[in-house]
N, C-alpha and C positions, 0 to 999 in steps of 0.2 A: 618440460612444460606441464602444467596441473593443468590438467581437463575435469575438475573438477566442480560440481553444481553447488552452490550455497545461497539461499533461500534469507532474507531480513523481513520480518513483519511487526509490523507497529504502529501504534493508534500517535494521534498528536492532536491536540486544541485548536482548530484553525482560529486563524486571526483574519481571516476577511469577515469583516464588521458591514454590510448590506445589505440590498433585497436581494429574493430568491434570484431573478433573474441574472442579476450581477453577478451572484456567488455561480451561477454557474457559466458567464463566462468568465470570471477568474479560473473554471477549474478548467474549461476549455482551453484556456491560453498556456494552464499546467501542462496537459494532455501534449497541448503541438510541440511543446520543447520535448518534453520526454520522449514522446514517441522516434522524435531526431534522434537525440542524446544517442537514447538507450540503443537505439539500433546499433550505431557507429561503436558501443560497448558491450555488444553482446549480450547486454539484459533484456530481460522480461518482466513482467508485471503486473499489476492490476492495483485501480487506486476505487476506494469508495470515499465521497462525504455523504456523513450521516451524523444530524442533530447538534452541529457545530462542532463536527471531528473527523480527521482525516482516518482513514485505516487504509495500509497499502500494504503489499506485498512485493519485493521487486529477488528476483532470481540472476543469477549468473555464476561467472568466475568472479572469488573471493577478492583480488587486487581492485577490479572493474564496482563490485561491489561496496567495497568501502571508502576509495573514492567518492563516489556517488553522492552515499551515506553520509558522509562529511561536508558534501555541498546542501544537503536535504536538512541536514543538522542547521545548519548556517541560513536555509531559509527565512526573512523574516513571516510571510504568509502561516506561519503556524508556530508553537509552540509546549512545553510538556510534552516531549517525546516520551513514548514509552514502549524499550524496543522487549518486541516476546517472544522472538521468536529469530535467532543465528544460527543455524547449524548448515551443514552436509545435506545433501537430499538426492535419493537416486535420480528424478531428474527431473524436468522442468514442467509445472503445473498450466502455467500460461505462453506455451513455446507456438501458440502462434500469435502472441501480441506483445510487441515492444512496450505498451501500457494501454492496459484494456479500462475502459469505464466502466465498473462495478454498479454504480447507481450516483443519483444524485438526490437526498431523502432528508427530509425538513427532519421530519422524528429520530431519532437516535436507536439505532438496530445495535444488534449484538451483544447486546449488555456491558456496551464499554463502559459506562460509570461504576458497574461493581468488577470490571478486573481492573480500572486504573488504581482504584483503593486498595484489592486485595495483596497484603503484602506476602502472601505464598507464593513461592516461583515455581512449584509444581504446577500448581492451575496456572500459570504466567506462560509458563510454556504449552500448558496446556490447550491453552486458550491462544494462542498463537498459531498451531498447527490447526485450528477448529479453525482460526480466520483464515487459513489457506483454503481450506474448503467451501467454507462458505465462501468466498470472492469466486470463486474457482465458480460454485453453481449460479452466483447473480450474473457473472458473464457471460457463460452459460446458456444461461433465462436470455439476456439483455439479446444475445449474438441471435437467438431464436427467433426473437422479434423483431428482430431489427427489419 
């Protein structure tokens, strides 16, 4: 058996088209499945919308992971996937949330419109491991205040 940790991070276009409030209980209604799902799959996570785009990072064992992945792919709620982030990872960033809520933010953080364009996979990857961390400290923030 692979006990091994593998890490997916990736920005997408949401396609929930309404007001603020609505868009965040669609993301609520995200949140309660996943946090099921994922438990019963031994993933971890953390999702942000920001400026009409999803960024999420979700952790676990590889087979559990791209499962997932393929159901997250198949979502119609979003669109333009754009994955930056597959590897190995010594170990789990967000291991105590099934899926944490990063933020919920009208503006658009992180400078997603210049990595969606940029076609270097250096910064792609780059800029993948930078979203683990950045989700990692808005949760962080969020779990602070809460």
């Amino acid at each position: 058996m692979n006990d091994k940790i593998y890490s997916i991070a990736y920005f997408s276009k949401s396609n929930i088209n309404c007001a603020r409030k609505d868009i965040a209980h669609a993301i609520e209604s995200i949140l309660r499945l996943a946090r099921i799902k994922n438990e019963e799959l031994n993933i971890t996570g953390a999702l942000l919308y920001s400026g009409g785009y999803f960024s999420q990072v979700i952790e676990g064992p590889m087979e559990a992971l791209e499962d997932l992945f393929e159901v997250i792919q198949n979502d119609s709620r979003h669109s333009d996937i754009r994955v930056l982030h597959f590897n190995p990872v010594e170990g789990r960033y967000f291991s105590d949330w099934s899926m944490a809520l990063a933020g919920v933010e009208d503006r658009m953080l992180l400078g997603i419109d210049k990595i969606l364009k940029s076609p270097d996979e250096l910064n792609t990857k780059q800029a993948g491991l930078h979203l683990i961390n950045i989700l990692h400290d808005l949760v962080q923030r969020h779990e602070d205040f809460s």
